[in-house]
C-alpha positions as CSV (number, residue, x, y, z in Angstrom):
1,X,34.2,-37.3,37.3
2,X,31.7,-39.1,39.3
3,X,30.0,-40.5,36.1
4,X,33.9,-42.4,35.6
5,X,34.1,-43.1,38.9
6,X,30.6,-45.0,39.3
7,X,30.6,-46.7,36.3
8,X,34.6,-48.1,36.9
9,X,32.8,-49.4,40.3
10,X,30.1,-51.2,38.4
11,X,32.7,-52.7,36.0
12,X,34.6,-53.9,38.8
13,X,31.7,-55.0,41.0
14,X,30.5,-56.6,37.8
15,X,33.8,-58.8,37.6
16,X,33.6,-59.9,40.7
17,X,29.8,-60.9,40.2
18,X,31.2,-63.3,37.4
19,X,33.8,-64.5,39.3
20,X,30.8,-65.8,41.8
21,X,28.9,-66.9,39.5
22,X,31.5,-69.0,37.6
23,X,32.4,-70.8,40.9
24,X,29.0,-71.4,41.2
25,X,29.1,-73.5,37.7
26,X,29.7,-76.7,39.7
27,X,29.2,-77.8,43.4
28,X,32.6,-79.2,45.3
29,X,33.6,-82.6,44.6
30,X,35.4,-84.8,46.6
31,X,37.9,-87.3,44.6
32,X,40.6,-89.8,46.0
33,X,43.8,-89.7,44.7
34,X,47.0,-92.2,45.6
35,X,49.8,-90.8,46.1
36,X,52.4,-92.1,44.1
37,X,55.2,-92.3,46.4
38,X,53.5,-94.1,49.3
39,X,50.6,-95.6,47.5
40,X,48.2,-94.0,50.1
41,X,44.8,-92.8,49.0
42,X,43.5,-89.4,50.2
43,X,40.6,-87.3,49.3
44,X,40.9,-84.2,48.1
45,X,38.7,-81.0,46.8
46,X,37.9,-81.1,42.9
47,X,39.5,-77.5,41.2
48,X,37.0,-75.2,40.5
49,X,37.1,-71.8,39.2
50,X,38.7,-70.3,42.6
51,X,41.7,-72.8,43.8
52,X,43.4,-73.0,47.7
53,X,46.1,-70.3,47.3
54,X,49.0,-70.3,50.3
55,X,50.5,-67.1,50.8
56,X,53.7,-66.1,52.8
57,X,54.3,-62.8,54.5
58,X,56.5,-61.9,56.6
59,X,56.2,-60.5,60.2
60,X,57.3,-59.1,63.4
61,X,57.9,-61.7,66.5
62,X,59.2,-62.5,69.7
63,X,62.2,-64.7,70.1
64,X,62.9,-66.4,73.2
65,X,65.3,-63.6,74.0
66,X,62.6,-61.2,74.2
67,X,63.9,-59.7,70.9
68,X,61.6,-58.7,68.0
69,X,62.8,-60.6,65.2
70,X,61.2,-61.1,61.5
71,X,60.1,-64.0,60.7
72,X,57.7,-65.9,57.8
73,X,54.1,-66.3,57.7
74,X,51.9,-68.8,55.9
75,X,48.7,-68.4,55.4
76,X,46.5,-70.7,53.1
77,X,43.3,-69.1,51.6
78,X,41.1,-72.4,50.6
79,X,38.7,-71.6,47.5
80,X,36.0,-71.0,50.1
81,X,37.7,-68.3,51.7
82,X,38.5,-66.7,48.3
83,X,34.5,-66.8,47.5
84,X,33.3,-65.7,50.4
85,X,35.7,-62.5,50.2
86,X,35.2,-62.0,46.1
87,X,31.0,-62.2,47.2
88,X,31.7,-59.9,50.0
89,X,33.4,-57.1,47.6
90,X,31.1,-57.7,45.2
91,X,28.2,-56.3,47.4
92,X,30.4,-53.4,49.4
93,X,31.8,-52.3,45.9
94,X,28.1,-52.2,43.9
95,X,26.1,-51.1,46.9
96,X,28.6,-48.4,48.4
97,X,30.7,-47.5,45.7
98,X,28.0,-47.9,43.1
99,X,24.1,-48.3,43.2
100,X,24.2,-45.2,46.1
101,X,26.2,-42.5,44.0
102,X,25.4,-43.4,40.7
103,X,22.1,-42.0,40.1
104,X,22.5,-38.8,43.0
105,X,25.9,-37.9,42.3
106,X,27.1,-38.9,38.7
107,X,23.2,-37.8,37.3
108,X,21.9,-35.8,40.2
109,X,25.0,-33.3,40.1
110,X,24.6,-32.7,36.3
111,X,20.9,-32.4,35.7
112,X,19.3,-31.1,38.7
113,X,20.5,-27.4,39.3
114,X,20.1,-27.6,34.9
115,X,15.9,-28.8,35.7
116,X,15.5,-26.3,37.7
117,X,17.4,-23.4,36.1
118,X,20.2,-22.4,38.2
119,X,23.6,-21.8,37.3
120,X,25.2,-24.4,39.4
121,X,24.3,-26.3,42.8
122,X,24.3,-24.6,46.3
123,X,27.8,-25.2,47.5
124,X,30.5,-26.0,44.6
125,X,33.1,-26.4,46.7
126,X,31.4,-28.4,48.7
127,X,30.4,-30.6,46.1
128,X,34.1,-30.7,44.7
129,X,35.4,-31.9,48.7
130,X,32.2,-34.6,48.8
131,X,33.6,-36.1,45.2
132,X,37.4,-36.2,46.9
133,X,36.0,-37.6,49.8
134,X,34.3,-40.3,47.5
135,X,37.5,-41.2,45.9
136,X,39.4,-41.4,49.4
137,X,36.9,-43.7,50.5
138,X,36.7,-46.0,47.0
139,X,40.9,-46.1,47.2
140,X,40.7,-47.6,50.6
141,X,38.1,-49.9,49.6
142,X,40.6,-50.9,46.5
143,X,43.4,-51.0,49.2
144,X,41.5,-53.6,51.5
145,X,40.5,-56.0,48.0
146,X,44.7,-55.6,47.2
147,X,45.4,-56.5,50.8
148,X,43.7,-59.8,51.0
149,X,40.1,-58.9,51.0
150,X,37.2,-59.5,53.8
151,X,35.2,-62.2,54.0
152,X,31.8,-61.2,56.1
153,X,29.2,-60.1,53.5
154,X,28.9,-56.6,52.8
155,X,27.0,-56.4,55.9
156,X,29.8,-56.9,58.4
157,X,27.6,-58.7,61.1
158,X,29.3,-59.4,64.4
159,X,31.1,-61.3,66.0
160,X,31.8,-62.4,63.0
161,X,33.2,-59.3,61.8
162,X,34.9,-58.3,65.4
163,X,36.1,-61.9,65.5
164,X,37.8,-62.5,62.0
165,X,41.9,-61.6,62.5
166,X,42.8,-61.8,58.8
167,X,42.0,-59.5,56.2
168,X,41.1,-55.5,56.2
169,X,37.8,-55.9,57.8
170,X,39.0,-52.6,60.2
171,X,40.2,-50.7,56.5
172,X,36.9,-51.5,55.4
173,X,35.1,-50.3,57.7
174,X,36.6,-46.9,58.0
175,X,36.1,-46.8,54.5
176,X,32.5,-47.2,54.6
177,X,32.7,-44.6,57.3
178,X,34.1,-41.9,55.0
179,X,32.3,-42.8,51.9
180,X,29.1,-41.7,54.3
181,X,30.1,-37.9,54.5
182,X,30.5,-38.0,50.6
183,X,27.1,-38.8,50.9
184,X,25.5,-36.6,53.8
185,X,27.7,-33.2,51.8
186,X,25.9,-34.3,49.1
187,X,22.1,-34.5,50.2
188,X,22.6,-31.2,52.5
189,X,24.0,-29.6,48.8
190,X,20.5,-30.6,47.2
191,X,18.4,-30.1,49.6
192,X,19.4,-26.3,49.8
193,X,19.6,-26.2,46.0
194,X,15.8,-27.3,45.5
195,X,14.8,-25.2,48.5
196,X,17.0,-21.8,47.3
197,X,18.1,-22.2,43.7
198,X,14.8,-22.4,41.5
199,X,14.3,-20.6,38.4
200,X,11.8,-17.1,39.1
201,X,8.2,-18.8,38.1
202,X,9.1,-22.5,38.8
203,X,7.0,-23.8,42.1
204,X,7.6,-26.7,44.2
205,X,4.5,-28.2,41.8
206,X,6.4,-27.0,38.4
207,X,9.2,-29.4,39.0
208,X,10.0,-32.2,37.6
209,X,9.8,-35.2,39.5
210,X,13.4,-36.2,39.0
211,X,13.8,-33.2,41.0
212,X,11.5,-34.5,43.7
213,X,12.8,-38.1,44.0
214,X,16.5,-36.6,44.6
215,X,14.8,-34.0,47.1
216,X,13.8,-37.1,49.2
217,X,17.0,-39.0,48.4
218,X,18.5,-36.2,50.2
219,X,16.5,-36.3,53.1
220,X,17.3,-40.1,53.9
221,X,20.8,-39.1,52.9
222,X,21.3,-36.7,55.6
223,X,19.7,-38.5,58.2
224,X,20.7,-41.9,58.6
225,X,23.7,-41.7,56.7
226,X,25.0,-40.5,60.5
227,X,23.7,-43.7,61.7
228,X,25.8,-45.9,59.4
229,X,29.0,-44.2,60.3
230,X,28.3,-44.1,64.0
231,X,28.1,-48.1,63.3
232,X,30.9,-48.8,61.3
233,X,33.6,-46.7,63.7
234,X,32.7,-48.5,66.3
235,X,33.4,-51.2,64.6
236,X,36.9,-50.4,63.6
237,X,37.3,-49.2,67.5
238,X,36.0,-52.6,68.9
239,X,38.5,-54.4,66.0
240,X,41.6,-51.7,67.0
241,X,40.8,-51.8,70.6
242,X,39.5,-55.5,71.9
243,X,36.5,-53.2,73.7
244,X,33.8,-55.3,73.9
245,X,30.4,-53.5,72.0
246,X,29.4,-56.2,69.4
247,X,31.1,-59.0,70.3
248,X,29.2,-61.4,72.9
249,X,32.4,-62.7,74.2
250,X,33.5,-59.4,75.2
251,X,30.2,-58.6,76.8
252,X,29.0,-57.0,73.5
253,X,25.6,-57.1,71.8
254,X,25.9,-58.4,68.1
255,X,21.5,-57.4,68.2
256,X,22.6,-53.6,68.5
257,X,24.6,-53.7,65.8
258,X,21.9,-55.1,63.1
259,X,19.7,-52.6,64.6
260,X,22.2,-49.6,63.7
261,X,22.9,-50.8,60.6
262,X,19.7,-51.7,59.0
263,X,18.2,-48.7,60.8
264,X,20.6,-47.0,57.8
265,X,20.4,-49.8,55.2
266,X,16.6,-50.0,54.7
267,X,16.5,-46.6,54.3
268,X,19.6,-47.0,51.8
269,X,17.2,-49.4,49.9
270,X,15.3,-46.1,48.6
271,X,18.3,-43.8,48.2
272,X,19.0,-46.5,45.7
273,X,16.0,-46.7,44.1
274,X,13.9,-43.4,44.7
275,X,16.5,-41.4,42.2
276,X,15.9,-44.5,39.6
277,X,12.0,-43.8,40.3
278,X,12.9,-40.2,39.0
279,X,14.5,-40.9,36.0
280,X,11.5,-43.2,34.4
281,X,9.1,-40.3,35.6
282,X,10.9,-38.3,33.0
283,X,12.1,-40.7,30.6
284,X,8.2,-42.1,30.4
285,X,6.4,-38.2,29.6
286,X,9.3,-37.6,26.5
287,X,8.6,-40.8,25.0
288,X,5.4,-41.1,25.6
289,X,4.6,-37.6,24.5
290,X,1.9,-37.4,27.5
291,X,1.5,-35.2,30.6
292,X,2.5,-37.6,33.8
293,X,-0.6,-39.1,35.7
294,X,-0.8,-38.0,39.1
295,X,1.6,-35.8,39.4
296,X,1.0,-34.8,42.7
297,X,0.5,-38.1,43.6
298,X,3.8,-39.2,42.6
299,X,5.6,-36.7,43.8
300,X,4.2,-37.1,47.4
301,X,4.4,-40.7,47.3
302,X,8.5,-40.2,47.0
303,X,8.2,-38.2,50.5
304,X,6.0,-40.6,51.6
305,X,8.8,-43.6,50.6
306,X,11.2,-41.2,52.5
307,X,9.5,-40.9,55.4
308,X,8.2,-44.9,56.0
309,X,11.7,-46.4,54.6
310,X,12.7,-45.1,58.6
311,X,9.9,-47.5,60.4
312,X,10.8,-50.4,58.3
313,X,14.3,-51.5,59.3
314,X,13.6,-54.3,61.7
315,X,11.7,-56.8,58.8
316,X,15.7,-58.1,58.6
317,X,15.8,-58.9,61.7
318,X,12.1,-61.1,62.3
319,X,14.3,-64.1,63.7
320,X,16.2,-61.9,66.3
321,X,12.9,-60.2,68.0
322,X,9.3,-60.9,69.8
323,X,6.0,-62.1,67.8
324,X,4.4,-58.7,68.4
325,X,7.4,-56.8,66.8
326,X,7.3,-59.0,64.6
327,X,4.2,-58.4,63.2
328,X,4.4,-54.5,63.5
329,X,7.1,-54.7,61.4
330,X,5.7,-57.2,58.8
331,X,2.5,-54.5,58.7
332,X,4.5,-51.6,58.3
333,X,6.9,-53.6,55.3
334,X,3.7,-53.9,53.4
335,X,2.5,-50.5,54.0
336,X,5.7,-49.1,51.9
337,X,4.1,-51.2,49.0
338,X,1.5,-48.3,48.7
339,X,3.1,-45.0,47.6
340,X,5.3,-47.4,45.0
341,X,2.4,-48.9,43.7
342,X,1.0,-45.6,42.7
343,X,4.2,-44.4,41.0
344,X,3.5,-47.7,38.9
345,X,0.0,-47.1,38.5
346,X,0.9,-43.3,37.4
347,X,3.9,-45.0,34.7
348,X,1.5,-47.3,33.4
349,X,-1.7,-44.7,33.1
350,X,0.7,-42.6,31.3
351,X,1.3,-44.9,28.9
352,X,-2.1,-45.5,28.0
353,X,-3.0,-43.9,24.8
354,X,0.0,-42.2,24.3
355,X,2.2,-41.1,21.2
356,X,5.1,-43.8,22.1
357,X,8.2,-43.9,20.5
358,X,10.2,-47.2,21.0
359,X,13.8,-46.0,21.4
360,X,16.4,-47.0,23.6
361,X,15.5,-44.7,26.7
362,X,11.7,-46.1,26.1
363,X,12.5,-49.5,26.0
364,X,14.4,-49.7,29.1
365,X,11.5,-48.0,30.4
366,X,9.6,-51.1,29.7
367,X,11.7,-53.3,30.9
368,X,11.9,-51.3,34.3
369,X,8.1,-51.5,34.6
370,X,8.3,-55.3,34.5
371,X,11.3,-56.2,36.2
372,X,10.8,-53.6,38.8
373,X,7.0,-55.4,39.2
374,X,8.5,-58.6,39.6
375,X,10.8,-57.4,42.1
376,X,7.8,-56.0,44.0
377,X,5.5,-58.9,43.9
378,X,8.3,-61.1,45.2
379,X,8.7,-58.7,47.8
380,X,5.7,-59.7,50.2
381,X,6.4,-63.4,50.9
382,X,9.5,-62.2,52.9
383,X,7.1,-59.8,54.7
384,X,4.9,-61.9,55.9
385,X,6.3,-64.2,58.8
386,X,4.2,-67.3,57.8
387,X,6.7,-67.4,54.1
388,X,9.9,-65.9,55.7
389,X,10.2,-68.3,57.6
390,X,11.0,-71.0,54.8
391,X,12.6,-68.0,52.2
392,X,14.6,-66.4,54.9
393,X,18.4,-66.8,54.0
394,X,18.0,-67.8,50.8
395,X,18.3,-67.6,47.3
396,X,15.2,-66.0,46.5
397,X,16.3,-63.0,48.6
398,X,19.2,-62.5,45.9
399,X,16.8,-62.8,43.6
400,X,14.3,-60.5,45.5
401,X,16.9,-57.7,45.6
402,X,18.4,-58.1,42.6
403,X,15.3,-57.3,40.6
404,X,14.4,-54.4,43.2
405,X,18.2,-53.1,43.1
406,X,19.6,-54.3,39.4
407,X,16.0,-54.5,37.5
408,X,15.0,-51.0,39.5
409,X,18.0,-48.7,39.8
410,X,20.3,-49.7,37.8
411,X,17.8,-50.6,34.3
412,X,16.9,-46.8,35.2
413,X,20.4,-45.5,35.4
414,X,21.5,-47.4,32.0
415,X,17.9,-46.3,30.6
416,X,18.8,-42.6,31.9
417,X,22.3,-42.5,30.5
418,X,20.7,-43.2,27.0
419,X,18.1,-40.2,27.6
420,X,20.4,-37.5,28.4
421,X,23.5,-38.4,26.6
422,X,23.0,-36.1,23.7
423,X,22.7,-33.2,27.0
424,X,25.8,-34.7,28.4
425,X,28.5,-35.2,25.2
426,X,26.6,-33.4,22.8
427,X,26.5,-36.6,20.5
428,X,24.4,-39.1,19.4
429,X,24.2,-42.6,20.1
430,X,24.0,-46.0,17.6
431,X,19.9,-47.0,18.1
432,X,20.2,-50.0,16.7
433,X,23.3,-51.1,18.8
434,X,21.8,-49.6,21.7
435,X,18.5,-51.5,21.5
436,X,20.6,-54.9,20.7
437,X,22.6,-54.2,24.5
438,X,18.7,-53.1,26.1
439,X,18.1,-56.5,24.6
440,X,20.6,-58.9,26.1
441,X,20.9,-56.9,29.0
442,X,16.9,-57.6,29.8
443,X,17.0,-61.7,28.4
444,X,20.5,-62.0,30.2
445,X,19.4,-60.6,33.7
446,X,15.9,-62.7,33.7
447,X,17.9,-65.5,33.1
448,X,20.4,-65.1,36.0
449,X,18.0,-63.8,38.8
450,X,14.7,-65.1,38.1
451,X,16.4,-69.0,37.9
452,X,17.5,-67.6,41.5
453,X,13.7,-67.6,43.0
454,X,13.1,-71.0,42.1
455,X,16.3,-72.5,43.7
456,X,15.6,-70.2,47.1
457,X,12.1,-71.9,47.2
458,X,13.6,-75.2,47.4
459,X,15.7,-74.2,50.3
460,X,19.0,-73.2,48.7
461,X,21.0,-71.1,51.4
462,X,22.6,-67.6,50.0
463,X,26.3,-67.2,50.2
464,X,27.3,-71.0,50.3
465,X,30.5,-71.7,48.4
466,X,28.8,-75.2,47.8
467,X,25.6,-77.0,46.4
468,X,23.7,-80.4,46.3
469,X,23.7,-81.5,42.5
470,X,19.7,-81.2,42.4
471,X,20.4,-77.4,42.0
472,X,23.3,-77.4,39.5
473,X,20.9,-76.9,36.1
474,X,19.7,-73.9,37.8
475,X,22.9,-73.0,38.6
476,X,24.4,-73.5,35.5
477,X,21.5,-71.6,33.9
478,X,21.8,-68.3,36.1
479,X,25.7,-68.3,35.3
480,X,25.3,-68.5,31.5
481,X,22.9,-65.6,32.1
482,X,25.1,-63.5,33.5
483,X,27.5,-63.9,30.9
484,X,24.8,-62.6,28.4
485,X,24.1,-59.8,30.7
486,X,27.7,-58.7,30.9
487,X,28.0,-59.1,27.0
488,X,24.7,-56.7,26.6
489,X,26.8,-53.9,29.3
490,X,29.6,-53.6,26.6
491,X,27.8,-53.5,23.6
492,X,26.4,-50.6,25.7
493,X,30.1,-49.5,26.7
494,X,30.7,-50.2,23.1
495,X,28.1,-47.6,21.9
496,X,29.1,-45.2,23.8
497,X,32.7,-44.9,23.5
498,X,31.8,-45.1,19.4
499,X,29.3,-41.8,20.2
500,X,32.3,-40.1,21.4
501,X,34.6,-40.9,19.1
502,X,32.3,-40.2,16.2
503,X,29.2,-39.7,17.2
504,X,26.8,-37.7,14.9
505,X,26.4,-33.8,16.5
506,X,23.1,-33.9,18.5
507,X,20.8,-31.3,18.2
508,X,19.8,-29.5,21.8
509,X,16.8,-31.0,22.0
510,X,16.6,-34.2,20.1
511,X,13.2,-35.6,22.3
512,X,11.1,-33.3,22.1
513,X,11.4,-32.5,25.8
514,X,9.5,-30.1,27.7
515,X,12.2,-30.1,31.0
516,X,14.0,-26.9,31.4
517,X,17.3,-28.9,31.2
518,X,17.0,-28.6,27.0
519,X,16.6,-24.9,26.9
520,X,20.2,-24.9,26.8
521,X,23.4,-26.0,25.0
522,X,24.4,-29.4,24.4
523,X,26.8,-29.9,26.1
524,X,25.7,-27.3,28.4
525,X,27.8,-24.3,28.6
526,X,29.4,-23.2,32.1
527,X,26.9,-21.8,34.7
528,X,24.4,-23.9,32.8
529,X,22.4,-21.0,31.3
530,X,23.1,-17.7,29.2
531,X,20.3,-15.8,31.1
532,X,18.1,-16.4,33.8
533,X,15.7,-19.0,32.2
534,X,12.2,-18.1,33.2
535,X,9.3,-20.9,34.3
536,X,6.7,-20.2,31.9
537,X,5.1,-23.8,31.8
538,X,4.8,-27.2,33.8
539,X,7.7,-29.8,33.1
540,X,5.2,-32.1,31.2
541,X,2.7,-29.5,29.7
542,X,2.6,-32.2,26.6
543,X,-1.5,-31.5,26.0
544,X,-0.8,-28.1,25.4
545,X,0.0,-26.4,22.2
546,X,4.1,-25.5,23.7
547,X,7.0,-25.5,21.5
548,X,9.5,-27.6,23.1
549,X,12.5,-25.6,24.3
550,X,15.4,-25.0,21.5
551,X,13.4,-26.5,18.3
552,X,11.8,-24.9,15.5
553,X,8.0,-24.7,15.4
554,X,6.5,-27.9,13.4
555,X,9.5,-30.1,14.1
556,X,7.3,-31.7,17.0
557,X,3.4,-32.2,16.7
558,X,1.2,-30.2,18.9
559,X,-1.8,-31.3,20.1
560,X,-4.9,-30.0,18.6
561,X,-6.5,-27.5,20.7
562,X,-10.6,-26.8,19.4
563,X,-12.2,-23.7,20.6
564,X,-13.8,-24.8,24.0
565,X,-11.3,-27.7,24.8
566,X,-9.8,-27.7,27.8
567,X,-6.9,-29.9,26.6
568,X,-8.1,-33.2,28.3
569,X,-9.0,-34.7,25.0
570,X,-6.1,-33.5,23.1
571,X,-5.0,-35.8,20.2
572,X,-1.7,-36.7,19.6
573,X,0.5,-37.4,16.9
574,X,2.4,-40.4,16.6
575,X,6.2,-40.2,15.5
């Protein structure tokens, strides 16, 4: 249910990214036109892809009688008022309704009480409530896009969004608001699961590190997921209310309320990403037939993310605060970089000399490690103060988080659908299909966001409806990339819907895998397993002669293992 849910999200999400994008094909134009009837010239706004829309409604007022009386409305909505709402969605739809759940809750739910052998997670029924509560929240969000939309970037900042009297701004809000106890019911379920659930033999250093990353997904979950909603309610209470807590006109303090929220949304950043991290730690070992490097080291570092992700928040905010906050916070930014560098370290040290098969899971591996770099590397300049000052605000922050949110989470999420979808359906896939979409999904999504850093180094401002002409090629370019991109989704959608239709029967373990989620059925039966599985090995025991759960002897080469070796020179066959 959740896997539906997420991935209608990131259609629509993905609609309204082109409808941005295609509005963005060419800047406004002013022409004159006569009129014919008077002969009188006026200027007037060229068309472009979203045109000035009047709407009537009616509504209740006052006559001079005192009486309430209906009467009729107009309200025009000029083509920048339509972006800036379609841009706003766009970001509350793929960051709340989409990137967050979609590797926690639509993966997470399935796969982790099956990793680490239990029958299902801690608290079913709480589980079922957290999905309803999901839905409540996403149909309110729907409600507020049918009603008119918002127009104040996903982030809501004040006064802007305590000052704004059209649109569902307020529905939004509480929206956002109960979407965050989908989320805390669902950290406190995992968190319990990991700490209660384990199979008899399986320590906290025998799981996998899927496992781990959601364990500290959960933790950031559950505690500034609170924050967030405290945030967001008073919000709606200042909009409902006219009491003055944001809004400087009312004696508010629009300051406090980026604090709250990006005290919550940095964190976010990792419960975003840190499950992503997860799934290439287990897609790499399969294909790569190779034990993980580090593992410790990796699996700390996502505790370590956890745990840093909460001093971080205020690097948002470096034009709103002091030089010597400033530069706390620009230090602490770059000491995040560490324990993610050495989860990329570990991915690429894995790789090295190992039996490799280039599949679909594999290849988006690939093309995480190098748009997830790029996203990384482009991620200092706005840490230090010298270079935010002049990228601050601007396109190459789009571009920045984009390749950290898009080239990160959701390349993993696609890369991790195509790994366990034989689990999941119990079917095979189209390879060749599936490597064309991991193909233009990868040219098409370079070609929209990495255009994107060079126009925000020549000072093009995020979120304008408008441009100077110097920047149209680039424009131009990033559109038509996106176009590719979304072609390279469907032939994904394409391949999928084909798999289940008539797909070829997958056998229960068609990698090779050593995780304790292919010791079972595919699909998995209810309650997961027939019998208590036992832990008898490590999750990535590759150098070791192990049959891989649920296949015959032979069907998977074992390394050799000479009298004497230890198994750290182990050779390995290719395949």
């Amino acid at each position: 249910m959740y896997l539906c849910a997420v991935l209608f999200a990131f259609f629509l999400g993905g609609v309204l990214a082109l409808g941005v994008r295609t509005h963005l094909w060419s800047p406004a134009e002013t022409i004159v036109q006569i009129d014919p009837s008077t002969g009188e010239e006026r200027e007037v706004q060229k068309e472009r892809f979203f045109r000035d829309v009047t709407i009537t409604r009616t509504v209740m007022r006052e006559n001079e009688a005192g009486e309430k009386v209906r009467a009729q409305e107009e309200r025009t909505f000029t083509s920048n008022n339509i972006y800036n709402r379609v841009f706003t969605l766009h970001g509350a739809v793929m960051v709340f309704l989409f990137i967050i759940p979609s590797v926690p809750a639509a993966l997470g739910n399935f796969f982790l009480p099956l990793m680490i052998g239990a029958k299902d997670v801690a608290f079913p029924r709480l589980n079922l409530l957290s999905w309803y509560v999901y839905v409540f929240g996403s149909l309110m969000t729907l409600g507020a896009l049918l009603g008119g939309g918002v127009e104040t970037g996903w982030t809501f900042y004040t006064p802007y969004s305590t000052s704004t009297e059209f649109g569902q701004t307020t529905l939004v809000a509480l929206a956002v608001f109960v979407l965050g106890f989908s989320s805390i019911f669902t950290g406190l379920n995992f968190i319990v699961t990991v700490h209660k659930m384990r199979a008899p033999g399986m320590g906290w250093f025998d799981m996998p590190l899927f496992v781990w990353a959601i364990y500290a997904t959960s933790i950031i979950q559950v505690l500034a997921t609170p924050v967030l909603g405290i945030t967001v309610l008073l919000l709606a209470i200042e909009r409902m209310f006219n009491i003055g807590i944001f809004d400087p006109a009312k004696g508010g303090d629009p300051i406090l309320f980026q604090h709250f929220f990006w005290f919550y949304s940095h964190p976010a950043v990792y419960i975003m990403i840190l499950p992503g991290f997860g799934i290439i730690s287990e897609m790499i070992t399969t294909h790569a037939r190779k034990p993980i490097f580090g593992y410790r080291f990796v699996a700390f570092s996502s505790i370590a993310i956890a745990a840093i992700s909460f001093l971080v928040w205020a690097h948002h905010m470096f034009t709103a605060m002091g030089e010597l906050a400033a530069i706390i916070f620009s230090g602490l930014t770059m000491l995040v970089a560490i324990p993610t560098a050495i989860k990329v370290f570990a991915w690429v040290a894995t790789l090295y000399k190992g039996s490799i098969a280039l599949n679909t899971p594999m290849l988006y591996v690939l093309s995480f490690l190098f748009l997830f770099t790029i996203g990384g590397l482009t991620g200092p300049p706005l840490a230090v103060l010298s270079t935010d000052l002049h990228l601050h605000d601007t396109y190459f922050v789009v571009a920045h988080f984009h390749y950290v949110m898009m080239g990160g989470t959701v390349i993993a999420f696609i890369g991790g659908l195509h790994h366990w979808w034989p689990k999941m359906f119990g079917r095979m896939y189209n390879e060749t299909f599936a490597k064309l979409g991991c193909l233009l999904v990868f040219v098409g999504f370079n070609l929209t966001f990495f255009t994107q850093f060079f126009l925000g180094s020549n000072g093009m401002p995020r979120r304008y409806a408008t441009y100077v002409e110097e920047f149209q090629t680039l424009h131009q370019l990033s559109t038509i990339g996106s176009y590719i991109l979304a072609i390279g989704l469907f032939v994904h959608l394409g391949v999928f819907v084909m798999s289940l239709l008539n797909g070829k029967k997958a056998v229960e373990n068609p990698w090779g895998s050593l995780t304790m989620e292919w010791d079972t059925e595919s699909p998995p039966i209810e309650h997961n397993f027939l019998h208590e599985p036992v832990a008898t090995h490590g999750p990535y025991d590759y150098d070791q002669p192990i049959v891989p759960p649920r296949t015959k002897p032979g069907e998977w080469p074992l390394p050799d293992m000479p009298e004497g070796d230890d198994g750290a020179n182990t050779k390995r066959g290719m395949f």
